[in-house]
Wavefront OBJ file of the C-alpha trace (Angstrom):
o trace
v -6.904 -73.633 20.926
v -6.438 -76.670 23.050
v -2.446 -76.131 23.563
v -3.411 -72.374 24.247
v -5.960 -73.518 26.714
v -3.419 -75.510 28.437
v -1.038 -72.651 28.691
v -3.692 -70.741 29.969
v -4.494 -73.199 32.919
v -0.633 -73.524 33.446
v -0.772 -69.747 33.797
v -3.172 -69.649 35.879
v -2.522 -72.244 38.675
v 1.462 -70.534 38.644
v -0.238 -66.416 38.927
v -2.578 -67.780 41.994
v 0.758 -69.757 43.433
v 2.181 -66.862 43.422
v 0.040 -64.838 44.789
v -0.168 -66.763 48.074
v 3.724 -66.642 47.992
v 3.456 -63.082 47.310
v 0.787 -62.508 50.298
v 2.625 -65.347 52.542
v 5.760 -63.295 52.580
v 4.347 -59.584 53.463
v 2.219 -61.063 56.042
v 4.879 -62.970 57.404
v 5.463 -62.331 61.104
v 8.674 -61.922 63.030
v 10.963 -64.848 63.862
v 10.602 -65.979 67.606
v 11.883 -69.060 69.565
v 9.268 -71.139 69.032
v 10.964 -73.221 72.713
v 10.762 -69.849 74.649
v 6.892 -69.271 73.574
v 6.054 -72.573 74.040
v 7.809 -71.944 77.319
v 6.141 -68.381 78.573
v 2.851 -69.985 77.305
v 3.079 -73.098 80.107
v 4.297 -70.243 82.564
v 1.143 -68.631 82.312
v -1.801 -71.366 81.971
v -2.987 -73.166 85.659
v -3.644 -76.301 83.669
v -0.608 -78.453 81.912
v -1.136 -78.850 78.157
v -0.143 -81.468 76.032
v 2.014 -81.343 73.157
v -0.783 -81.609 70.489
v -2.444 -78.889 72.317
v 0.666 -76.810 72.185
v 0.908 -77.438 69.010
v -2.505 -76.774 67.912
v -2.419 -73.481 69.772
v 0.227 -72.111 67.325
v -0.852 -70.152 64.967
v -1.390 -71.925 61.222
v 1.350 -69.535 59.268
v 3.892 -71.026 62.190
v 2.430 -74.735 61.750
v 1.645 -75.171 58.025
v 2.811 -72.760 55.971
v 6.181 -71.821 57.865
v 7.137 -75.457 57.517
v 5.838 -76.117 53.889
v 8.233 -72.925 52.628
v 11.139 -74.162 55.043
v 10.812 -77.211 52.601
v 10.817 -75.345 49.589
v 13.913 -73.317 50.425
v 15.852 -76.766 51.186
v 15.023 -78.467 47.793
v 16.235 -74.729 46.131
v 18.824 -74.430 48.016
v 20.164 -78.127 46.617
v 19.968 -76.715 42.954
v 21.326 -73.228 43.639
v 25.152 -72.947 43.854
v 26.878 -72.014 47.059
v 28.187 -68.294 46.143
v 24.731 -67.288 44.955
v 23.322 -68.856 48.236
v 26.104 -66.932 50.376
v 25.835 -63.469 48.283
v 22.084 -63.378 49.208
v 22.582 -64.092 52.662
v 25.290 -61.310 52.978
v 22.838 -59.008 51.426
v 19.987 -60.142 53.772
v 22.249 -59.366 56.751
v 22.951 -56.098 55.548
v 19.712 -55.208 55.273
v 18.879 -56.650 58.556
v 16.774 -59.642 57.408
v 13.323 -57.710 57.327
v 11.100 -60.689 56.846
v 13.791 -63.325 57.994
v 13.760 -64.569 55.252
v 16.133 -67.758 53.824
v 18.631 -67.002 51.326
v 16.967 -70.149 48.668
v 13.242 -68.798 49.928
v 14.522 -64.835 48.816
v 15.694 -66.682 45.223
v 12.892 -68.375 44.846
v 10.710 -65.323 45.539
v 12.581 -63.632 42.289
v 11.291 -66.576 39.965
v 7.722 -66.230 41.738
v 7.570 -62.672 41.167
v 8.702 -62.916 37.302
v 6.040 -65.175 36.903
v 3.338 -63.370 38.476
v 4.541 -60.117 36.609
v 5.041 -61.969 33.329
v 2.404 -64.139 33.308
v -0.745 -61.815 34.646
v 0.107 -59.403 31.210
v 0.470 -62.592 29.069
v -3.208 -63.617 30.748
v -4.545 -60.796 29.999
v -3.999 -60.543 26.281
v -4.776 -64.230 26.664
v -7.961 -64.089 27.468
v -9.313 -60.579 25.910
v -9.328 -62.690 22.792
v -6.080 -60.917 20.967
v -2.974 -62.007 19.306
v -0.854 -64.027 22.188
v 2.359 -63.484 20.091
v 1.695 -59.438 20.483
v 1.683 -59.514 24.405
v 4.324 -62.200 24.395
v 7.226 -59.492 24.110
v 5.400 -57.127 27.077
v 5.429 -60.003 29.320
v 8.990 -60.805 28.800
v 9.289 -57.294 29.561
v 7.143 -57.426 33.066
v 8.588 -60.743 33.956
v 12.373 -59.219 33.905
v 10.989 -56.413 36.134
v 9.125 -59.115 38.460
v 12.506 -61.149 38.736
v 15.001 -58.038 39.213
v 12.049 -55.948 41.822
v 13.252 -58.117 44.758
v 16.943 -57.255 44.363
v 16.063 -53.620 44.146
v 13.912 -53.841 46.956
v 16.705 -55.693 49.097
v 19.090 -52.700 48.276
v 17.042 -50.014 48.849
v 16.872 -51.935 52.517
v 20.321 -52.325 52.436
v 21.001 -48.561 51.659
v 18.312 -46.996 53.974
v 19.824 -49.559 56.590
v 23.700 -48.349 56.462
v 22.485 -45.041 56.310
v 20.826 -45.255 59.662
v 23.826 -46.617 60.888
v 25.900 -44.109 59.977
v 24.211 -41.128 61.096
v 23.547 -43.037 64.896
v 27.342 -43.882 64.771
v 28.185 -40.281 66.286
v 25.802 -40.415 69.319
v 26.666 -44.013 69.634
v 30.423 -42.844 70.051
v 29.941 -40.201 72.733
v 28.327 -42.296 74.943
v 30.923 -45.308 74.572
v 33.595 -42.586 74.813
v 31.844 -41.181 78.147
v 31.075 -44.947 79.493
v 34.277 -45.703 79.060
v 35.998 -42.756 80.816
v 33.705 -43.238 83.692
v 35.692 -46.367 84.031
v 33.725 -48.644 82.434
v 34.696 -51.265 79.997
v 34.218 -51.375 76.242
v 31.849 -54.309 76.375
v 30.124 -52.530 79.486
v 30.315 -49.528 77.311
v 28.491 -51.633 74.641
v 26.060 -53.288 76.373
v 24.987 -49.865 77.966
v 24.654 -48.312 74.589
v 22.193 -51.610 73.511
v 20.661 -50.686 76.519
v 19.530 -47.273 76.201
v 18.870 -47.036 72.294
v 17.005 -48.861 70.209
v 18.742 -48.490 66.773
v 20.002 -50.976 64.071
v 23.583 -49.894 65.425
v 22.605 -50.286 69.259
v 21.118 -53.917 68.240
v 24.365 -54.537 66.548
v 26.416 -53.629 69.949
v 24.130 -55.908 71.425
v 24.548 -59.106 68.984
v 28.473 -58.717 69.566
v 28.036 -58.897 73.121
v 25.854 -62.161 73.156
v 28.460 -63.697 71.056
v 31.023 -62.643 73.075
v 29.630 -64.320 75.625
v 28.875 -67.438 74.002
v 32.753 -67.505 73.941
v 33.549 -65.628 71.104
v 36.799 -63.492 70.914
v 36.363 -59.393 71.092
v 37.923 -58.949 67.890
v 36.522 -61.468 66.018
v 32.889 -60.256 66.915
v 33.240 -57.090 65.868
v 35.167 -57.858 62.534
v 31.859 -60.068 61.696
v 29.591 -57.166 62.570
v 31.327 -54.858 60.845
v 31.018 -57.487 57.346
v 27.178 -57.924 58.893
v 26.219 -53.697 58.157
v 29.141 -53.291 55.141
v 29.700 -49.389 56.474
v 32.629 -48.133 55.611
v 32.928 -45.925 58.559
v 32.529 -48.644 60.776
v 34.870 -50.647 59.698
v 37.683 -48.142 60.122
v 35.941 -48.251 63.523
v 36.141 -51.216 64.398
v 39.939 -51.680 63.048
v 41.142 -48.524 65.404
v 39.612 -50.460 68.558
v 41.080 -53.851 67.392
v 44.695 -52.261 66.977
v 44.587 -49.986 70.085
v 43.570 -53.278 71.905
v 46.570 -55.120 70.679
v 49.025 -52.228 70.791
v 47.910 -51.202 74.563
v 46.758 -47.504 73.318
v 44.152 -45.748 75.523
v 40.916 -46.870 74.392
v 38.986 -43.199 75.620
v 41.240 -41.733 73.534
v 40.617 -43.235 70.535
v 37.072 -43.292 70.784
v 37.560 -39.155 71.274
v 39.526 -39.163 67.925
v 37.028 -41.722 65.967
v 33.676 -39.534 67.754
v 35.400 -36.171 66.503
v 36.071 -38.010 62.641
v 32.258 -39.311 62.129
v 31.119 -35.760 63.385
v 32.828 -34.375 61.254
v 31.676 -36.880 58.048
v 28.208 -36.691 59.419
v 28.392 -32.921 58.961
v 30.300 -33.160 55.411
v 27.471 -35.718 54.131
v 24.896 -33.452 55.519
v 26.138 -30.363 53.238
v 26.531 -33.038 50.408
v 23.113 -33.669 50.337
v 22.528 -29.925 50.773
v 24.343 -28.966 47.786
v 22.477 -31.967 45.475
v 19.201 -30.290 46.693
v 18.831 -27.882 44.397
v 19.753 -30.507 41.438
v 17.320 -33.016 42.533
v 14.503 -30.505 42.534
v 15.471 -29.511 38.717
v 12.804 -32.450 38.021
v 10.182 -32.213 40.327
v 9.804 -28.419 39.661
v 9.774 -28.736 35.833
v 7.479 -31.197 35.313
v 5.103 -30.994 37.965
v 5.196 -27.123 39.392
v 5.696 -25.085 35.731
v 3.245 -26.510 34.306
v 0.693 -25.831 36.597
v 1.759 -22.288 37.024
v 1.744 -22.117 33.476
v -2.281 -23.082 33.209
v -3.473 -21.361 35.934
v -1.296 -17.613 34.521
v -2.163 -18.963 31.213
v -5.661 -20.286 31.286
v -7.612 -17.604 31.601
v -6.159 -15.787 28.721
v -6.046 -18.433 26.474
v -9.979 -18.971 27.068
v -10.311 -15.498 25.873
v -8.373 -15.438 23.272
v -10.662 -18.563 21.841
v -13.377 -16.463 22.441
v -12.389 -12.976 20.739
v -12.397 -12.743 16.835
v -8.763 -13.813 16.608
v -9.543 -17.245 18.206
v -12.640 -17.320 15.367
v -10.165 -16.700 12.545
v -7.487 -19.624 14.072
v -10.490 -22.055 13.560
l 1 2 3 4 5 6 7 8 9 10 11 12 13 14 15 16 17 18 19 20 21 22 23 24 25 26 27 28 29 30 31 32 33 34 35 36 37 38 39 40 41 42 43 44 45 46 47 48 49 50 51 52 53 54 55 56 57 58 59 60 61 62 63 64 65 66 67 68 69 70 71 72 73 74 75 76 77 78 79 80 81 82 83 84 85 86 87 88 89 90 91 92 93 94 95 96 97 98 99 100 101 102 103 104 105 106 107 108 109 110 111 112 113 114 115 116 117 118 119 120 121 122 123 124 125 126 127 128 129 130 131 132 133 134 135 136 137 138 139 140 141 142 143 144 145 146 147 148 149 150 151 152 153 154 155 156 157 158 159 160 161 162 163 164 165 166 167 168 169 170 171 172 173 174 175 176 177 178 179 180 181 182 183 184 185 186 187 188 189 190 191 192 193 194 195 196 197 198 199 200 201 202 203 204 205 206 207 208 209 210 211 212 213 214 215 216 217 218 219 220 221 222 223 224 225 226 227 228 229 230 231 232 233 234 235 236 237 238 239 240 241 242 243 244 245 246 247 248 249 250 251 252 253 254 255 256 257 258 259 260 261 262 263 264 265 266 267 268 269 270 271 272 273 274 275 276 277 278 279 280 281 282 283 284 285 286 287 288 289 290 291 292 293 294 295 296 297 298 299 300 301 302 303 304 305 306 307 308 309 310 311 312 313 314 315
């Protein structure tokens, strides 16, 4: 009893870590410039502040725990290799970073998770007083679930995310096509399309202009951003405007001919989905709508056939 008394403590000093690295996480908030807020907050007070007041003003996820998980993800990221490290981060960009999150913190999160999964079943059976060795192969089972839930999570981000894109990519088209034959340019044309949407494709348009100029070539932006999203459709997008930039081809023109091509997929995904409709509801309808047709038509009848002399001679 003492070794399983030990395990239990161990269990339950990891399930409440994990917990606050669970709660840490969805409560995170948004990445900001912590020099611009320290910035617009001076701006705006009469009186100067000190640093240790500046400091003290910022809220405790930015000043303790923010810091204390930055040093976590450091001392995983020295034990994780490098292609696991950049594979995660690719993913996180393609999903658009929802929690800005580190690539070592996201790992880590997948051990924290199988542990909390895994070891809140083995706790239970634990300490309801039955056979440890008889939960031990359910929590194995819970704790693969708790380590693989992340990476489902981040590609149902990931999927929703390129999805988005590539329905806005249309819209997003016609109005570079019509900015640019108003004689604009195609970073005008860009920047104007950041301006008046606010999309994961229009934010996008925007990032490649910053970087463009922070000194960063045309071409080069837009071959990152279209690695960032991973869209197929953008990427034969951005390779038409790269080659009618170095062959000297009219760009209005072939942002017509790519606007008229991702109409026209937009339309053929659209009747896609229509036509998997009907197969999708196969499974809904049978095990959720027949059946309760089936007891409400049924019920009644059945309650009287219990009732007559047949239903006395079936008991």
């Amino acid at each position: 009893m003492g070794a399983l008394g030990a395990v239990g403590f161990v269990l339950i000093g990891a399930v409440v870590v994990a917990i606050i690295l669970v709660i840490v996480g969805i409560n995170a908030p948004e990445a900001q410039d912590p020099i611009q807020d320290r910035l617009a907050e001076f701006s705006v007070r009469e009186e100067p502040m000190t640093l240790e007041e500046i400091e003290l003003s910022q809220h405790f996820f930015q000043r303790i725990i923010l810091p204390f998980f930055n040093q976590v993800g450091k001392v995983a990221s020295r034990f994780t290799p490098q292609a696991t490290l950049q594979s995660a981060r690719a993913r996180l960009e393609m999903a658009g970073n929802p929690m800005h999150l580190d690539p070592a913190i996201f790992l880590v999160f997948r051990f924290v998770l199988a542990f909390l999964f895994g070891g809140m079943v083995f706790l239970v059976y634990l300490v309801s007083g039955r056979n440890w060795l008889q939960g031990l192969g359910l929590s194995v089972i819970f704790l693969l679930i708790g380590f693989f839930f992340p990476d489902l999570w981040l590609s149902g981000r990931v999927a929703a995310r390129q999805k988005g894109i590539f329905r806005a990519m249309p819209d997003a088209l016609d109005l570079l096509t019509i900015c640019v034959e108003a004689g604009l340019g195609f970073d005008a044309a860009m920047a104007k399309v950041n301006e008046k949407w606010d999309n994961d494709l229009a934010l996008e348009f925007g990032r490649v202009i910053q970087e463009i100029r922070l000194g960063k070539l045309r071409r080069d932006a837009l071959r990152d951003m279209a690695e960032r999203l991973g869209v197929g459709e953008l990427t034969s997008f951005v390779a038409a405007v790269i080659q009618s930039e170095q062959l000297g081809v009219s760009m209005a023109k072939v942002l017509r001919i790519q606007s008229d091509q991702m109409r026209v997929r937009r339309r053929q995904m659209a009747e896609e989905e229509a036509h998997q409709a009907p197969i999708k509801m196969i499974f809904p309808i049978g095990l959720l709508i027949f059946p309760s047709i089936l007891i409400i038509l049924l019920g009644p009848a059945a309650m009287k056939l219990l009732r007559s002399s047949l239903g006395a001679m079936l008991r």
